[in-house]
N, C-alpha and C positions, 0 to 999 in steps of 0.2 A: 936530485942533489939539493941540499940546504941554502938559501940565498947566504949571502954574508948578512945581512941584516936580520935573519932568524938566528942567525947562530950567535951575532952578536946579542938580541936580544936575551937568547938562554945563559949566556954569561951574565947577562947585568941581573937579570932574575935571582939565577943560583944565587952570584953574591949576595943581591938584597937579602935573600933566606937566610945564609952564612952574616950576614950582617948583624941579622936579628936575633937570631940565635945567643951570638956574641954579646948583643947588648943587652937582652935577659939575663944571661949568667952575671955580667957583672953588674947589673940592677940589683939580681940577688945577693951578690956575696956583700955587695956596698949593704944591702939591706939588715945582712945578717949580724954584719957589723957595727951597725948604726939602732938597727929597733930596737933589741934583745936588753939594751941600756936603758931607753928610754919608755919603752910599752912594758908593762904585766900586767894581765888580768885581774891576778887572781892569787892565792899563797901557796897554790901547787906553782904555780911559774917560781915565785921567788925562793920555794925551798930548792927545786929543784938545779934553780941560777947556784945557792950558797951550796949546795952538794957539791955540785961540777968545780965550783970553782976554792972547795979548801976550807969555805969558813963557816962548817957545822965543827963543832970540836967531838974531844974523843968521848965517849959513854962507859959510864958504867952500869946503867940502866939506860935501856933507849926503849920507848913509846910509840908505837904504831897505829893508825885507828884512825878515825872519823873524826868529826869537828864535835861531837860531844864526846868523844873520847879525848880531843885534845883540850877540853876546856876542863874536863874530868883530871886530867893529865898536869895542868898549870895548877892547880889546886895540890892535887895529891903527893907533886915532886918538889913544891917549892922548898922546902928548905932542905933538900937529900941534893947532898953534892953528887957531881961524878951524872946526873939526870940530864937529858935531852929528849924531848917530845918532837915527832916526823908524823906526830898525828895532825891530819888535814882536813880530809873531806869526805864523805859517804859516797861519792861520784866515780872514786876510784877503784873501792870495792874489791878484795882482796886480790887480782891481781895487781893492781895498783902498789897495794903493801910491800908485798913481796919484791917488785921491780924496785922502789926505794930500798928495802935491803937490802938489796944485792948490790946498787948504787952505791950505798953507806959502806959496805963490806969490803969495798973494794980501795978504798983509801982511810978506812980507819981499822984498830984493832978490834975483835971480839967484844961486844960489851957482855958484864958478868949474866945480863940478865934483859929481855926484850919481854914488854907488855902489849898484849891483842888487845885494845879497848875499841870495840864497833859491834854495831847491831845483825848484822848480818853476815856473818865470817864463811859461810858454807852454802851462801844463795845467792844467784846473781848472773847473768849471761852479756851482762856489757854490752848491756842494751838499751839503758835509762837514757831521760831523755839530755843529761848534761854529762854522757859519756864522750861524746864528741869533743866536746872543750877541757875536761878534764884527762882525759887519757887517749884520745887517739891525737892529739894536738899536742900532748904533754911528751909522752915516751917515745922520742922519734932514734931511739939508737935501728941500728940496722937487723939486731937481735932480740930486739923488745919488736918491732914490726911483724917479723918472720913470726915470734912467736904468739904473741896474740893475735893476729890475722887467722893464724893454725886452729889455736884454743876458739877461735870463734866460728870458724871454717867458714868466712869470708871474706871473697875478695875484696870485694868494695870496699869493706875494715880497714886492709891494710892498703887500698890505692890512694884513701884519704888520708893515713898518718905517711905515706909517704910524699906526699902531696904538701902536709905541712913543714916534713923533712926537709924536699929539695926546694920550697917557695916563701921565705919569711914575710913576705909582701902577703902572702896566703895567710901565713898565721896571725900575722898582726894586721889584718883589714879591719876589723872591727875598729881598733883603735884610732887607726888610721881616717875612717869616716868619719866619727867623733872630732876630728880636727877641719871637719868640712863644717862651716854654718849652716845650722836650718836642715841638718841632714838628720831624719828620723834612724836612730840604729838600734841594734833590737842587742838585749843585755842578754848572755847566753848564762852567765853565772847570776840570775837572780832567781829564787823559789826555792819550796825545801823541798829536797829528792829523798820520796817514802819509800823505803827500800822494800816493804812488804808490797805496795803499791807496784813499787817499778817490778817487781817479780814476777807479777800473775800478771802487769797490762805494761810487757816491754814495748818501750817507742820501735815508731816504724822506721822513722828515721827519713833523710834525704831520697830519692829514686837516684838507681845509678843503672836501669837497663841493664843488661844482658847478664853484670856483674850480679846482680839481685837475683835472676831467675838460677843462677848456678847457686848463689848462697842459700836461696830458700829452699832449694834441692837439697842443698848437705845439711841443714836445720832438722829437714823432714827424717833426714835417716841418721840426725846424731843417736849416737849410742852412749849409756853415760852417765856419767852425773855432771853437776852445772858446772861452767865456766868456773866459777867461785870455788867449788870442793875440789877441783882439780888444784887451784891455784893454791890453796891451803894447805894442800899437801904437799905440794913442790915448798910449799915455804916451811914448813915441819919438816921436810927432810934438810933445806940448809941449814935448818937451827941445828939440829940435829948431830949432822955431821960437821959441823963447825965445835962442838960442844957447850951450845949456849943455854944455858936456862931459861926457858920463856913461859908466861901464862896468859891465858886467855882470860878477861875481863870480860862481861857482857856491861853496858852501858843502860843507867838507868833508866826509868821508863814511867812514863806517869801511870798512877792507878788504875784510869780509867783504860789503859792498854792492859793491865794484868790479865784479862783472858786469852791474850794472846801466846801465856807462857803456860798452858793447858799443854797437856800431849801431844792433841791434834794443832795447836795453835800455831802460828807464824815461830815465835821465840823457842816454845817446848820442839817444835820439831827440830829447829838448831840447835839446843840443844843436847838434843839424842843421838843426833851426827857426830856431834861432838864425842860423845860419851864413846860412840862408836871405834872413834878413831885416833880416841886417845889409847887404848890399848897397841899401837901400832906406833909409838912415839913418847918413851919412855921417860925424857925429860919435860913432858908438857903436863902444863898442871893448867885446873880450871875450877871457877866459883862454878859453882852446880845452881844458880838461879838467878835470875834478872831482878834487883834491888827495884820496888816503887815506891813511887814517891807522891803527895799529894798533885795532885792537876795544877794548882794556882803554886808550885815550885818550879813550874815553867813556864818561860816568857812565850812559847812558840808551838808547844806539842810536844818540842825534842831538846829543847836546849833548857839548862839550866838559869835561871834568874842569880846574879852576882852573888847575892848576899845568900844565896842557898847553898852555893857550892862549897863552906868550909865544913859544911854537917855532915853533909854527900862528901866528900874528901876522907871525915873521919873514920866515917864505914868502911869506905874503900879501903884504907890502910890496914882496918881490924880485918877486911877478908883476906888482903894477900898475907898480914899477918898467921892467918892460920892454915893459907898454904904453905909455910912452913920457905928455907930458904931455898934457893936452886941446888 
């Protein structure tokens, strides 16, 4: 039989446990309600704050893509009323896209017409190495988890965005050290992310044990095409069946990349996909080649130099001009 002094002990235990418990939760929720104001990374955090919260306006043209597509994008829409650009960052990589559609879709009307501008629409395993802070950090609904966890078939994917889910003190830790003196912290949004690069040499990522050895098992026997042509297709079919007009832009490219839009190349093989799977999506229209541009037209490899982007703009306008309207 238990002394009274064991038994009392396992009561004051349990409680402390039930205690703690209790005061994580409401650490968190005070968290959730306090950081989300005052931290952002980054302009995937602050689009996706003005989505959630009402103050993107309606479109009549809306803009998708990567951060040379959105810089492609502020050039090419500024004086067309009724324009909105949700073009952000290569990091997100087309499911990324598609989850902001659907976001967007869901408290505004149909716009007449959506533009793809990014580098890689059809490649991609959400594996780079700033997929962590852009998208599994970013998209924490309960059906954006289930289903890119799925689309990746791994656990550890979605134990981390749920992890960012139920922990704001989790997502916003970086920031949070930053407010500690003399504390070295490491920037997870700095470096350009080479999407030909992140293709053929994806990050390894964090070690999650047991979760890894089951992921790297379902890697070994995906069946398939990438993470990305899947997600491209699920985004063709909403366009789709919503009845939306949309075209695929490819983003330009310095010269000294032109071989890459060969057959066998990084760009000519997306583009072949493309070609492939436009027959399967009756509303979708696409430039049939990647516009180059001299090497010293960019400041960085990939990004546009200020005073280039009104030339680059011009073109772009004569191409969707001769894709004709929606």
């Amino acid at each position: 039989m238990r002394s009274r002094l064991s038994i009392f002990s396992s009561r004051i235990l349990g409680s402390a446990l039930v205690w703690t418990v209790l005061a994580i939760a409401l650490i968190e929720w005070r968290a959730q309600r306090t950081l989300s104001e005052r931290h952002a990374y980054h302009e995937v955090d602050l689009l996706l704050r003005y989505l959630d919260h009402g103050q993107i306006p309606d479109a009549q043209t809306l803009v998708l893509g990567d951060s040379v597509g959105r810089q492609l994008s502020h050039a090419l829409l500024k004086n067309m009323d009724g324009a909105v650009t949700l073009a952000s960052n290569a990091a997100l990589e087309t499911p990324g896209q598609y989850c902001l559609l659907r976001r967007y879709l869901e408290c505004h009307p149909a716009p007449r017409l959506v533009i793809l501008a990014m580098g890689g629409p059809v490649d991609g395993q959400l594996a780079g190495p700033f997929t962590e802070n852009y998208v599994q950090r970013e998209f924490r609904r309960w059906r954006e988890i289930a289903e890119l966890s799925r689309a990746r078939r791994s656990l550890s994917f979605g134990l981390v965005m749920a992890g960012y889910k139920l922990f704001p003190s989790f997502r916003y830790r970086l920031s949070l050290q930053k407010e500690i003196p003399f504390l070295k912290t490491p920037d997870p949004t700095f470096g350009w992310f080479d999407l030909a690069d992140a293709a053929s040499h994806p990050d390894a990522g964090a070690p999650h044990g047991l979760t890894d050895i089951v992921g790297s098992w379902l890697q070994t026997h995906r069946q398939g095409p990438s993470v990305a042509d899947a997600y491209f297709r699920r985004l063709a079919r909403l366009l789709e069946d919503r009845g939306i007009g949309w075209v695929y832009l490819p983003v330009p490219i310095p010269e000294s990349d032109a071989p890459m839009t060969a057959p066998d190349g990084y760009y000519g093989r997306q583009m072949a996909r493309l070609r492939e799977l436009s027959g399967q999506f009756p509303s979708m229209r696409m430039a049939e080649y990647c516009p180059a541009y001299p090497d010293d037209w960019f400041r960085d490899g990939a990004h546009l130099k200020e005073e280039r982007l009104p030339a680059v703009a011009e073109d772009y306008a004569r191409i969707l001009a001769t894709l004709g309207d929606p």
